[in-house]
C-alpha positions in Angstrom: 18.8 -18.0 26.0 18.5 -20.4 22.7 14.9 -19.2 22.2 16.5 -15.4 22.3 18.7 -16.6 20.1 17.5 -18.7 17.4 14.6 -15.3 17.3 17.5 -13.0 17.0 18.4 -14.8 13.7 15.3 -15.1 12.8 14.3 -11.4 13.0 17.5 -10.5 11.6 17.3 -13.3 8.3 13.8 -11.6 7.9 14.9 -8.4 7.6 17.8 -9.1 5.5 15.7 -10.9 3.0 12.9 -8.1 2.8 15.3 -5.5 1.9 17.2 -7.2 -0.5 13.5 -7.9 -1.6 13.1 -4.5 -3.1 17.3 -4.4 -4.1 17.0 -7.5 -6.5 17.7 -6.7 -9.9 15.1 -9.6 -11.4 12.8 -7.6 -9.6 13.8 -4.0 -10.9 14.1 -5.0 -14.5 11.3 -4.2 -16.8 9.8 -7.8 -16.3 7.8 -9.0 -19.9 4.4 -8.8 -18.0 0.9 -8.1 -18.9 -0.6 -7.1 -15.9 -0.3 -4.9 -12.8 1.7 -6.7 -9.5 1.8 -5.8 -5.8 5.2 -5.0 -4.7 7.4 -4.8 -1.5 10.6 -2.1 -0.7 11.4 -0.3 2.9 8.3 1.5 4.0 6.6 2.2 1.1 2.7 1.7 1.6 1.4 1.6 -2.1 3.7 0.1 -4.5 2.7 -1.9 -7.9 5.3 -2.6 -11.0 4.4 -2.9 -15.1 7.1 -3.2 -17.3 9.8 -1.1 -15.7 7.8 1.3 -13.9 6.9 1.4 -10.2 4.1 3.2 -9.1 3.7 4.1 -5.8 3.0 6.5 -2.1 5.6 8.7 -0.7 8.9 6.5 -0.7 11.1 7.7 2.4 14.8 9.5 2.0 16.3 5.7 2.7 13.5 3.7 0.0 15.3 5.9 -2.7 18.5 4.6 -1.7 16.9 0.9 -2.0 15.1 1.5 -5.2 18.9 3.0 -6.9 20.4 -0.6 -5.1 17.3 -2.1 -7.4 18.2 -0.9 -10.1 15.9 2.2 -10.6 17.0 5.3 -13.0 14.4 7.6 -13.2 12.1 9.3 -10.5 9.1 11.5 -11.0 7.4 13.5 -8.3 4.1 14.1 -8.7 4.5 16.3 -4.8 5.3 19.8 -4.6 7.8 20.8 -2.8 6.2 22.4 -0.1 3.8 19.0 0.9 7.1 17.3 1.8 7.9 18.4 5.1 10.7 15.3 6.3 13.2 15.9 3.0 14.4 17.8 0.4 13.5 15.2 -2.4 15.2 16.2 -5.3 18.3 16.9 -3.1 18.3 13.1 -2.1 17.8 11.6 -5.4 20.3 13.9 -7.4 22.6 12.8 -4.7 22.3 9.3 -5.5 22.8 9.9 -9.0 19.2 9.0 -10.1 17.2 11.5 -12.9 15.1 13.4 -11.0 11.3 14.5 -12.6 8.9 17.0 -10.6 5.9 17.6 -12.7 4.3 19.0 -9.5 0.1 19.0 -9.0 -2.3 18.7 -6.7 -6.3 18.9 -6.7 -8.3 18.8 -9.8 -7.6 22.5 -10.5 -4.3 21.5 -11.4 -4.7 18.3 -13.3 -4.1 19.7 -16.9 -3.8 18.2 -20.3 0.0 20.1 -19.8 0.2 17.6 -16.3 -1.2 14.6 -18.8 1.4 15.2 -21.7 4.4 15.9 -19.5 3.5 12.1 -17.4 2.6 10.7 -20.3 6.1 12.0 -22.6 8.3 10.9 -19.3 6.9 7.3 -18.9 7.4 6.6 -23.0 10.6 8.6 -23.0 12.4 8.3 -19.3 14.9 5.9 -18.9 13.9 2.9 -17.1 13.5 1.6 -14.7 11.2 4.8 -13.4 9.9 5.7 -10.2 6.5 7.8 -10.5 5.0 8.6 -7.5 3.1 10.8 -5.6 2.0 11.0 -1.4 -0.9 8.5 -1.4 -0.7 6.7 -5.2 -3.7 8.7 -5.6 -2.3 11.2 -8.1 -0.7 8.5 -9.9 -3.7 7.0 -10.6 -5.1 9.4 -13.8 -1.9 9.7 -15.0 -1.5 6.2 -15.0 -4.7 5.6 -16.9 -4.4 8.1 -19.6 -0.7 5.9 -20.3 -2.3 3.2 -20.6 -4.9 4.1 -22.8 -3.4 6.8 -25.0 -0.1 5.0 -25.3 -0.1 1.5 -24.4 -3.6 0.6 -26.2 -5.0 -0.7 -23.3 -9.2 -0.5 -22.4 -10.3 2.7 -20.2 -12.0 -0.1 -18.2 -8.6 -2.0 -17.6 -7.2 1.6 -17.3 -9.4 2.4 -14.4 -9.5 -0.8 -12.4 -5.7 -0.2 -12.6 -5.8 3.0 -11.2 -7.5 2.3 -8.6 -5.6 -0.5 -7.5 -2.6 1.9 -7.4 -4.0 4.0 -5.0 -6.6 6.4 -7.1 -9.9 7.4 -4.7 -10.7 10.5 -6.2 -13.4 10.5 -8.5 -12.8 14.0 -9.8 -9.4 12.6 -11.0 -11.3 9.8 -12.7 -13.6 11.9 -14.1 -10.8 14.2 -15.7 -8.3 11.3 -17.1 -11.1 10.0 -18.8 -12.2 13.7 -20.4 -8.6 13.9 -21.0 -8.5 10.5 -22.9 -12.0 11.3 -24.7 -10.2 14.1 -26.2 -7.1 12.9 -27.5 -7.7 8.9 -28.2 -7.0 9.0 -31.8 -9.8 6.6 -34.0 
């Protein structure tokens, strides 16, 4: 019966510290930082914070609810509508009083420079700190590296490992952030 116990506790101290984890407001704020970090909150697979802005998979209804407890203001979608079949998104985040973003795309047919500037205008303008997401981090990825680039200064080489840490596998997204990047890098 003690063993039961003192495991009971356990289990339960565990959870209670891995979902104030993601709720802790030191780890919400947009943290002076350099580089790209792992992160933890509910059941999101892919997560990584820079400065304010998470970058992640598919959160679930209840990780938006965590991420508002943590201090995020802004999410953007990268998902249609129609690929979430569980939730109504922008229902559930309005709800919680979070600004709600869906610059919608998916495939390379619909990665435009108009996909580019809208990201790119919402993670310099968007109050932080912002959630940008998309089902598998893999969309994130190209957005996240013409950012970097194009507004942050940073190497497309830096840009790219990045993205790929985030979650990017497709090389046709690669391909197109840096076309995209080629053609508007100024000097």
């Amino acid at each position: 019966m003690k063993l039961s116990t003192t495991l009971t506790l356990g289990l339960t101290l565990t959870a209670i510290l891995l979902l104030g984890a993601c709720a802790g407001p030191e780890k919400h704020s947009a943290k002076a930082t350099d580089k790209l970090e792992p992160y933890e909150c509910g059941t999101v697979s892919k997560l990584h914070t820079y400065k304010g802005v998470f970058l992640a998979s598919q959160p679930s209804e209840a990780d938006f609810g965590q991420a508002k407890k943590g201090g995020v203001k802004t999410v953007i979608n990268m998902r249609h509508a129609s690929e979430n079949k569980t939730f109504d998104e922008a229902i559930v985040v309005n709800k919680l009083g979070l600004t709600y973003h869906n610059p919608a795309w998916n495939g390379p047919t619909e990665l435009s420079d108009q996909r580019f500037d809208e990201v790119r205008s919402l993670l310099r303008s968007a109050e932080r700190p912002i959630l940008l997401h998309c089902s598998s981090a893999n969309r994130v990825g190209p957005m996240w590296m013409a950012y970097r680039v194009l507004d942050e200064g940073a190497s497309i080489e830096q840009a790219v490992l990045e993205a790929k840490t985030i979650g990017m596998k497709s090389p046709d997204y690669e391909r197109l952030a840096k076309d995209y990047i080629a053609r508007h890098k100024k000097g």
